[in-house]
C-alpha positions as CSV (number, residue, x, y, z in Angstrom):
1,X,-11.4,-15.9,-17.4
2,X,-9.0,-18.0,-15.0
3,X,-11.4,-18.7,-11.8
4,X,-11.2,-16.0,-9.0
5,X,-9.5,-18.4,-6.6
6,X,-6.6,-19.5,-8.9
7,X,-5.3,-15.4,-9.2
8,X,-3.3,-13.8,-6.6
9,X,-4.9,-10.8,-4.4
10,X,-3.2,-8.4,-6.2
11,X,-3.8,-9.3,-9.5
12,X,-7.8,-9.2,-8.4
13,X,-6.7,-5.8,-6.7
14,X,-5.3,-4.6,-10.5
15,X,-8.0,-5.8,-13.0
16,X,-10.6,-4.1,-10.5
17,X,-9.8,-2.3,-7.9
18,X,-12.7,-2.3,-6.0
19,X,-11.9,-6.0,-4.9
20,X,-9.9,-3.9,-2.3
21,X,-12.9,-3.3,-0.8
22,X,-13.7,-6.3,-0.1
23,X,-10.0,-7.4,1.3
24,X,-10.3,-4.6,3.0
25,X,-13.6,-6.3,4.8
26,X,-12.1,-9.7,5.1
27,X,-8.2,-8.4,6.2
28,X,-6.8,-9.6,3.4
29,X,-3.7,-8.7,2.7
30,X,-3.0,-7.5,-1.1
31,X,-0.5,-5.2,-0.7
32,X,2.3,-6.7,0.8
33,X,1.4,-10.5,0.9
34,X,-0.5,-9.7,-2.4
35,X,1.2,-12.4,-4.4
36,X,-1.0,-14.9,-2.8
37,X,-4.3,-16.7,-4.8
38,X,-7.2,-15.9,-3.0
39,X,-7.7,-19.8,-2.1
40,X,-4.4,-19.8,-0.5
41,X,-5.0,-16.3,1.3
42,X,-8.5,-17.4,1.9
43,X,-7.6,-21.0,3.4
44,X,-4.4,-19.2,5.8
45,X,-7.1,-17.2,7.2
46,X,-9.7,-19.7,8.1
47,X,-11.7,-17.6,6.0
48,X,-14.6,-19.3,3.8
49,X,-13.2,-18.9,0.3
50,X,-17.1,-19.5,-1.3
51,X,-18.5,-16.5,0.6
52,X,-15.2,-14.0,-0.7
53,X,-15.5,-15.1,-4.9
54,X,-19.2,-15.1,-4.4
55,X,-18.8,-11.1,-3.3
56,X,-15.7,-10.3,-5.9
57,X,-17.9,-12.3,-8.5
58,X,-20.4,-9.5,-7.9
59,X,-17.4,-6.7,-8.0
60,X,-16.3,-8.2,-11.9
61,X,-19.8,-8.5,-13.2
62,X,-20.1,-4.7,-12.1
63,X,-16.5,-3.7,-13.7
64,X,-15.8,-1.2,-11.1
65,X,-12.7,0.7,-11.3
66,X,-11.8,4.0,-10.0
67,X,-13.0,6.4,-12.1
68,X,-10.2,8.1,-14.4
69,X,-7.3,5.3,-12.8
70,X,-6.4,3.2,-15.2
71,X,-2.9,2.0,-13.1
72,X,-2.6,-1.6,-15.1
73,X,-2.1,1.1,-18.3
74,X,-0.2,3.7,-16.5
75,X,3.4,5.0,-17.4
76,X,5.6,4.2,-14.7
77,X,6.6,8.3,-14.8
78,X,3.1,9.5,-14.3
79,X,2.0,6.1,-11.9
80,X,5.6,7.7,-9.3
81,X,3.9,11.3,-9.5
82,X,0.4,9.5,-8.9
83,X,1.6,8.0,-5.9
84,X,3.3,11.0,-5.0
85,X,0.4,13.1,-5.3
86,X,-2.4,10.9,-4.3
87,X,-0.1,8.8,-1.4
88,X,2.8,10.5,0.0
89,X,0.7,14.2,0.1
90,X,-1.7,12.2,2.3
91,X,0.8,10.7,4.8
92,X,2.9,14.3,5.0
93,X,-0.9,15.9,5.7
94,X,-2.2,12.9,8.2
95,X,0.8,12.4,10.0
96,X,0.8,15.4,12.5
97,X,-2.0,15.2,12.7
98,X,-2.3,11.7,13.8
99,X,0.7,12.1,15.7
100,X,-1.3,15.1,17.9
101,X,-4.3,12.6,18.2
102,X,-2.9,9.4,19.1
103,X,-0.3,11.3,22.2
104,X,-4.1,13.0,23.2
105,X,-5.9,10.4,23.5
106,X,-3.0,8.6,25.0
107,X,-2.2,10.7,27.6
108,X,-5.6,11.4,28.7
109,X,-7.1,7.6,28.3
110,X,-4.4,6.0,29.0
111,X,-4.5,4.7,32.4
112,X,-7.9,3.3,32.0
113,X,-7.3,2.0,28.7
114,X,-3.3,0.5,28.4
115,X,-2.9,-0.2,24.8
116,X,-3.7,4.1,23.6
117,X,-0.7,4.4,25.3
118,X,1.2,1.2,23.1
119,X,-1.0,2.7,20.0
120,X,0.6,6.1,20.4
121,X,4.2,4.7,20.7
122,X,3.3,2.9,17.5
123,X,2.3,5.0,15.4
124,X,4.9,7.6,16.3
125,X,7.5,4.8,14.9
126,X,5.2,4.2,12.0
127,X,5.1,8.1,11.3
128,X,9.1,8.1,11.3
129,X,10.0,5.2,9.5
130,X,7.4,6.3,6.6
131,X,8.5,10.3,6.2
132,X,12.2,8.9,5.8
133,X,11.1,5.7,3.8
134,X,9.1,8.7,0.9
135,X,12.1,10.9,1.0
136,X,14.2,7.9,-0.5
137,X,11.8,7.2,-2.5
138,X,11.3,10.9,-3.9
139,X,15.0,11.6,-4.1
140,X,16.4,8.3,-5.4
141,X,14.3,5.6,-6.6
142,X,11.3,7.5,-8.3
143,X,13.7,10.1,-10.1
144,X,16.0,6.9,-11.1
145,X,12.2,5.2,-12.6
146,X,11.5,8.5,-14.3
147,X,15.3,8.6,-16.1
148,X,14.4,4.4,-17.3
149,X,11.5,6.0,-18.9
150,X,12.9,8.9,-20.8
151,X,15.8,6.6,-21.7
152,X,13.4,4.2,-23.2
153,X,11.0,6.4,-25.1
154,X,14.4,8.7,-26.5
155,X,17.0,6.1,-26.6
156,X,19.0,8.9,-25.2
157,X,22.5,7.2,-25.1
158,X,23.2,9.3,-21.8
159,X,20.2,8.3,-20.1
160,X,20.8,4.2,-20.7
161,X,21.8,2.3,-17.4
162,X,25.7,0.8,-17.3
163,X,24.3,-1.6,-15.3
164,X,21.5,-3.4,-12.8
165,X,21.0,-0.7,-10.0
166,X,17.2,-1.0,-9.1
167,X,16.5,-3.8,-7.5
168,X,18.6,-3.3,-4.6
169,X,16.6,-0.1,-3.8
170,X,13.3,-1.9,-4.8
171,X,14.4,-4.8,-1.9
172,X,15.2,-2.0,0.8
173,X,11.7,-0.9,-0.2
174,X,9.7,-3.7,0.0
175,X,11.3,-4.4,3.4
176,X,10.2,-1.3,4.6
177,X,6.5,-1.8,3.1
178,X,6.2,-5.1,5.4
179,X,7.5,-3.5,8.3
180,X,4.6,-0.4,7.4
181,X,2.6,-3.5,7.6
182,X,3.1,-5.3,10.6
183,X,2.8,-1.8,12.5
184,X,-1.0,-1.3,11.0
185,X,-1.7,-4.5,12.2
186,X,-0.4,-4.7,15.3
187,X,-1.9,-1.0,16.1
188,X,-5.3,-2.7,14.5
189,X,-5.3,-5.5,17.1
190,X,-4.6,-3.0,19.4
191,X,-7.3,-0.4,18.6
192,X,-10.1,-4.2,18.9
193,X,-10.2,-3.3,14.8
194,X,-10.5,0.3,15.4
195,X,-13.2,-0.4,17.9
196,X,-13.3,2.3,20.5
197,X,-15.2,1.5,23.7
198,X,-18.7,3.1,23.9
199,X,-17.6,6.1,26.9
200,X,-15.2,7.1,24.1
201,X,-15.2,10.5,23.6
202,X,-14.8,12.8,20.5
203,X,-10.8,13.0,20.1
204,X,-11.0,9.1,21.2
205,X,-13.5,8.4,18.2
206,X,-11.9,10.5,16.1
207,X,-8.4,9.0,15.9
208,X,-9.6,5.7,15.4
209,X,-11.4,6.4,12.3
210,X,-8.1,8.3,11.0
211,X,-6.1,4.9,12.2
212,X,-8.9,3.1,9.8
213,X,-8.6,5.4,6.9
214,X,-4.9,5.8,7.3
215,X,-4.9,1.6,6.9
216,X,-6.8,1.5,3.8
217,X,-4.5,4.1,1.9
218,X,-1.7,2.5,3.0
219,X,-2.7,-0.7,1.5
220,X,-3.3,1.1,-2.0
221,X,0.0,3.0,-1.7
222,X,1.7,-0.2,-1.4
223,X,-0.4,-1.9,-3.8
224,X,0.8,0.4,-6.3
225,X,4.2,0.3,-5.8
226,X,4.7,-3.5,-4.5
227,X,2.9,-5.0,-7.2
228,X,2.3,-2.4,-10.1
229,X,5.6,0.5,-10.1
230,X,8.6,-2.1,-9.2
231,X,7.8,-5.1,-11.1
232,X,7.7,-3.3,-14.0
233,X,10.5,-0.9,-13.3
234,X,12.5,-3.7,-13.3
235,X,11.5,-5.0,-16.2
236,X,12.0,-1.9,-18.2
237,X,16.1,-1.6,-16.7
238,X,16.3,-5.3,-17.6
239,X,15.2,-4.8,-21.4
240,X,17.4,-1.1,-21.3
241,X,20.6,-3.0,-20.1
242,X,19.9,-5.5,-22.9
243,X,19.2,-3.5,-25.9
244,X,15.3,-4.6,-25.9
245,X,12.9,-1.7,-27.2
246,X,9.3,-2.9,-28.0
């Protein structure tokens, strides 16, 4: 096997997943700046590259996947409803809730501690930019992936593409995945890594760990998509447009 260093964050993230546990440690980002080795991501960070293969060295000798997930093997149909169901349920559920959390905690905090109040007004445009950022997704890109599929497994003369639609979509997407990303971390920073200060109360506590979970889903929801669901969606319009059936 190619050493760990020499392969990108989110091809460590795809052969086994729980190496996003340890990003996760180490803020490294696989999801959005996944195309990155882990010497390069390692090196940007200041981070000691030894001490981050020695812990994913212990990650591969233990195989760990998510039980059941095999996303590397997935059809690109079932990975959009995956996401759909696993991802964009969790977002619709969390964001209200959030939302409620944040503005409490904000408006009651808030003169003591400045940056709830910057948090709140974050995540609120986070919340916004990610309900309108699934719906395209739901209504336009995900039902176009599910037609590439059905075209390529019937050669269902109807269902071929005329011509190269996807990537413009997929590029409007990623854009929006980066700009999901620079809110989480500029809310992290904020929030001292979701650090709350030890008078915190309850609510306080609470919507700082929802911040930290919230994070970490994010970064698998855009793992899946960024590196896993549009590569190869492309691909499979590519080999449609040219005739190419394996």
């Amino acid at each position: 096997m190619k050493n760990l260093r020499e392969i990108t964050l989110a091809e460590l993230v795809t052969q086994q997943s729980g190496a996003a546990v340890i990003f996760e440690k180490y803020q490294l980002d696989f999801c959005c700046n996944g195309k990155r080795t882990l010497e390069d991501a390692c090196k940007s960070q200041g981070l000691n590259v030894d001490e981050v293969t020695e812990k994913l060295e212990v990650i591969f000798r233990k195989n760990t996947k998510f039980i059941g997930e095999d996303f590397q093997n997935m059809s690109l149909d079932k990975l959009a409803d995956y996401i759909m169901f696993k991802h964009h349920s969790y977002v619709r559920e969390m964001v209200p809730v959030m939302l409620a959390h944040t503005q409490k905690v904000a408006d009651k905090h808030g003169e003591k501690y400045p940056n709830l109040v910057k948090i709140a007004e974050l995540w609120h445009e986070l919340a916004g930019e990610l309900t309108h950022h699934m719906f395209k997704e739901e209504n336009i890109l995900f039902p176009y992936v599910k037609r590439l599929v059905a075209a390529y497994r019937t050669a269902n003369e109807v269902l071929m593409p005329r011509q190269p639609f996807i990537s413009s979509p997929i590029e409007v997407m990623e854009l929006e995945h980066d700009r999901a990303g620079e809110l989480m971390k500029e809310i992290r920073e904020l929030s001292n890594n979701y650090t709350p200060p030890l008078d915190a109360c309850t609510s306080y506590q609470l919507s700082f760990n929802e911040l930290r979970e919230f994070e970490m889903d994010l970064h698998r929801h855009i793992h899946l998509e960024n590196n896993l669901l549009f590569p190869k969606a492309i691909k499979l319009e590519t080999e449609l447009l040219h005739g190419v059936f394996n």
